[in-house]
N, C-alpha and C positions, 0 to 999 in steps of 0.2 A: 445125712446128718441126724443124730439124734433127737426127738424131741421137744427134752427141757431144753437143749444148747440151742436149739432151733428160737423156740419162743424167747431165751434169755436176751440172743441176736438180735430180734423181733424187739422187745420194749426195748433195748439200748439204743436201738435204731429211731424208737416213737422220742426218748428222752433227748437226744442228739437232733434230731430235726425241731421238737419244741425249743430247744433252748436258742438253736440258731435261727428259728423264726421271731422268737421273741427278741432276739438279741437284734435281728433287722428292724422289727415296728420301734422299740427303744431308738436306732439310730433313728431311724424315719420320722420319727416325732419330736426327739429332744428329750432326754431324762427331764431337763431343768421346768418345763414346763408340768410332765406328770408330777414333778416335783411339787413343786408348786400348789396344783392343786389338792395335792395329798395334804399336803402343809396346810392345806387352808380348812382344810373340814374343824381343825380343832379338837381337844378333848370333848367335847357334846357330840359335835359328827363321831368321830371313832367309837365315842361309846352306843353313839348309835346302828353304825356299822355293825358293832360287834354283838347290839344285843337282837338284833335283826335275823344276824346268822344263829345264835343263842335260841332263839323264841324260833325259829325253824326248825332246828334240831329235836330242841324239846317237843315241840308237837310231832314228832316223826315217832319218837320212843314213846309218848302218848298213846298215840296209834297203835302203835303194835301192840305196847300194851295193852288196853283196850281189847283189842283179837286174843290177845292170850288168854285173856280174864275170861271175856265171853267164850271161848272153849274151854275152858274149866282148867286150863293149864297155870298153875301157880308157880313162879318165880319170884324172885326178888327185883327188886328195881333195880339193884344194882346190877346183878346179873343181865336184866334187858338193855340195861347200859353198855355195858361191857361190847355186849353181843352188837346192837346197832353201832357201836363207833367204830367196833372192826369192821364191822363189814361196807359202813360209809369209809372208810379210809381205803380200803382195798377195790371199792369203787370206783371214788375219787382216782385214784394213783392206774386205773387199766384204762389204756388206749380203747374201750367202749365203753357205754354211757348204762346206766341204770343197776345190770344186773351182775356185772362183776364180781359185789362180794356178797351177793346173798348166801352163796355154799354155806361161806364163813361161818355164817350170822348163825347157821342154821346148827353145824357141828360146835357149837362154841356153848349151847346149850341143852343141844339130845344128851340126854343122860345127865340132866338136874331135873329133870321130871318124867315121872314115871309116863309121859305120853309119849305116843310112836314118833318115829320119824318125822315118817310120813304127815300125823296131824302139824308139828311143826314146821315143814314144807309148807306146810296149806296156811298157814296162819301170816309165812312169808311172801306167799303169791297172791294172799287177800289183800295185804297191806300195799305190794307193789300195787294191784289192781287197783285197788281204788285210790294210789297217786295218780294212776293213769285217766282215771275217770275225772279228777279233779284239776286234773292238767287240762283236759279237753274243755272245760265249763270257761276258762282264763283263755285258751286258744281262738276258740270259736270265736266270741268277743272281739281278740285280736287280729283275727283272721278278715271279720266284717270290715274292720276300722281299715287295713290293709290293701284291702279291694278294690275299696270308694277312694283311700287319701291319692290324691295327684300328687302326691310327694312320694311315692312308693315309686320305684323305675320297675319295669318290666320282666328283668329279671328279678328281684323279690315276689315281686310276685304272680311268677312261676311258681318259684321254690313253696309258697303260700298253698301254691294253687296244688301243685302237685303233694304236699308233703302232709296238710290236716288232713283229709280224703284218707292218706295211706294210714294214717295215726289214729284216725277216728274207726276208720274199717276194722284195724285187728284189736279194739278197744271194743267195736261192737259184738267181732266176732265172741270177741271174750267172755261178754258178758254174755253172750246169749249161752255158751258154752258151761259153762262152768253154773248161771242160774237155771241151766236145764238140766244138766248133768250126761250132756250127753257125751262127754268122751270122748272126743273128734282128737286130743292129742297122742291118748294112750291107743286109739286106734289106727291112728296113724302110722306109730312104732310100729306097731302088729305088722301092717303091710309090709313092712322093710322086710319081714323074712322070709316072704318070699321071691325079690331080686339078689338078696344076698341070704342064703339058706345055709351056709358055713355059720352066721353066725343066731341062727334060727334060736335056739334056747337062750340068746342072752338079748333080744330083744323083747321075748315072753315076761323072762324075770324085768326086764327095763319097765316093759308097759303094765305087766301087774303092778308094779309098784305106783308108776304114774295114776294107775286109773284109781290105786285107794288115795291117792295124794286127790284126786278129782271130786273122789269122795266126800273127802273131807272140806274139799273148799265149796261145796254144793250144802254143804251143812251152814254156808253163812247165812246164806241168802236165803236159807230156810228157819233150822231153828234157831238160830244165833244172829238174827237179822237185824234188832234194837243191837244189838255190839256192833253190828257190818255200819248202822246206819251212822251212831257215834262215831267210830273210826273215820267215815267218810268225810263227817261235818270237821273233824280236826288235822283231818289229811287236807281238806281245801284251803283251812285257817292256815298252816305250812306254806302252801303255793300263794298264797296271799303273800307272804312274808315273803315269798321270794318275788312276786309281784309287782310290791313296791320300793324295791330295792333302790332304782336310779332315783326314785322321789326322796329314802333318807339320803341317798350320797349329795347330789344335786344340791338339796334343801343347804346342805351346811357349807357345801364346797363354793357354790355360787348363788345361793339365795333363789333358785330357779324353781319352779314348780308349775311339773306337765301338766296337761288336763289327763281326764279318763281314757279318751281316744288316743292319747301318747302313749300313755302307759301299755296300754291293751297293745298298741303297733310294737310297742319295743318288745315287751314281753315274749308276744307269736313271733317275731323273727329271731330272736333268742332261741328260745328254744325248736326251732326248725333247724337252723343253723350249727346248734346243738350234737343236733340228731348224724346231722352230716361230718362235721368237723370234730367231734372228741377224737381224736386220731391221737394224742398225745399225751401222756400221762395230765390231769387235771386241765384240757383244755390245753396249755401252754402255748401262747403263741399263736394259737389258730383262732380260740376266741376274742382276743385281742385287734389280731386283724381283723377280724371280722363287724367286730363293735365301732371299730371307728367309721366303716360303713351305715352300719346300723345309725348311731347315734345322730350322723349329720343329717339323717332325715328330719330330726328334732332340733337343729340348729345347736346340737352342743358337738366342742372341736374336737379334733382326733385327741387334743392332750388329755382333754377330759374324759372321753371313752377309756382313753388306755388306762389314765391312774381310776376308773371304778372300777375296774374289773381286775387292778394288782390287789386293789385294797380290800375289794371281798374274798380275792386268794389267801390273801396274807391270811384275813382272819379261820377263813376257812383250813388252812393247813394246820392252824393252832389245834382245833378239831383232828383232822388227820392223824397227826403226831399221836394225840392222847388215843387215838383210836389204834394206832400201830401199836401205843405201849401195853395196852390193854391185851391186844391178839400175843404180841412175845411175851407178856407176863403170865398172863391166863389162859389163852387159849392153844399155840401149837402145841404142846405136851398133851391137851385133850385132845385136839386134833388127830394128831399122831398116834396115841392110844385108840381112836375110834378106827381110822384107819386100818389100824393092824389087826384089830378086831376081825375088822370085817371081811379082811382077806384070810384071816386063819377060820 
């Protein structure tokens, strides 16, 4: 089988199993109740949902902004728009979690500035890097509260026990990597050609390329380090916002409000859970089931789990969309041009 029909197979198959998963938690729950509490947030909750995911976003293209600035690469705002909402929508929408549409992000504006590639690769893996450093500061936290609460069953935390350790390790490795500059990934490449030496010169060209891409992101943490350290403090404000997310829902939907230790516990199991279950285009289905686990640890019901997590989709796909119209307006014809380029 060849292998775009192969992968096409592949996400039909993630899209088909999300929606018949969802389409079970909906029977298992009751629409009328997620109804219900959907209805009940009111125009104040919705515009707080909505400006929640809004004020995320925008610190996301912040950030990166910020890294571009701090390496001397000048854009437009628009253009880092553009670029960040393709590349969150093309995220969003692939059966794994984080690094989906970075490529996107990346060909959507090489060749609006006279910088290499490669510098803009790096400006991409600084940005991802330090979500990732900001993720772990909100994890930890929730990881503590997780450990101690007698409300946690056993298997949570496992999953706790097994899954920061493994999140925080290649976070460390990361860092230590890339602020030393030692090239553990473009060296790594290297090795492959010698169990596979058929393809010996195009893992050279792979890992040259990698190691100026290492280059360049070793330039954060050195000369560009006040920009590394802004990006970071607005990459956190971002995970904050997603942070407090079931505290805007909650707040309007039920008048509820967790403490700090709820929040920090739903948070880490969130995003553990995350890491295991995006199997399906935006979560669908998987994170849903999942929350309503999650949630009863905090005394709130499956109906309430299910309708936060349609209602931050909803708005989040509003994003999506604009970020799909963005890549088919502007970006595949450069895409495609870069492409053809680069094999002729």
């Amino acid at each position: 089988m060849k292998e775009p029909l192969k992968k096409g197979l592949s996400y039909t198959l993630s899209v088909v199993v999300g929606i018949g998963l969802l389409g079970g938690v909906l029977y298992y729950v009751g629409w009328r109740g997620i109804f219900a509490h959907i209805t009940a947030l009111g125009a104040a909750g919705i515009a707080g949902v909505a400006g929640d995911v809004l004020l995320t976003i925008v610190a996301w293209i912040l950030c990166w902004a910020v890294i571009l600035r701090s390496y001397g690469i000048t854009l437009s705002l628009s253009s880092i728009t553009a670029a960040r909402l393709s590349g969150y929508a093309v995220t969003y929408l692939t059966p794994t979690l984080y690094f989906g549409g970075e490529p996107i992000r990346a060909l959507m504006v090489v060749g609006r500035t006279p910088a290499p590639a490669t510098r803009i690769f790096a400006t991409i893996v600084v940005e991802r890097f330090l979500g990732g450093l900001g993720l772990v500061v909100f994890v930890l936290i929730g990881s503590f509260y997780a450990l101690i609460s007698p409300h946690v069953g056993m298997v949570e935390k496992r999953i706790v026990i097994i899954g920061v350790p493994f999140i925080c390790f290649w976070i460390v490795v990361g860092l230590i990597n890339f602020a030393g500059n030692f090239k553990w990934i473009s060296r790594m490449i290297r090795l492959l050609r010698y169990p596979l030496p058929r393809w010996r010169k195009a893992f050279e060209r792979a890992a040259n390329k990698v190691s100026e891409t290492e280059d360049e992101v070793y330039e954060a943490f050195t000369r560009h380090w006040k920009g590394t350290l802004l990006a970071f403090l607005i990459q956190t404000v971002a995970t904050f916002f997603v942070y407090v997310r079931p505290q805007v829902f909650f707040h309007f939907s039920a008048h509820t409000t967790f403490s700090f230790p709820q929040l920090s516990l739903l948070f880490t199991l969130n995003i553990m859970l995350s890491f295991f279950l995006w199997i399906t285009p935006g979560g669908l289905g998987t994170s849903e089931a999942a929350l309503i686990g999650i949630y009863k640890l905090v005394g709130v019901g499956k109906e309430g789990a299910v309708a936060f997590s349609l209602m931050f989709k909803f708005i989040e796909i509003i994003f999506v969309v604009i970020g799909l119209a963005y890549l088919f307006n502007r970006g595949l014809g450069r895409i495609s041009s870069r492409s053809t380029k680069h094999h002729s």
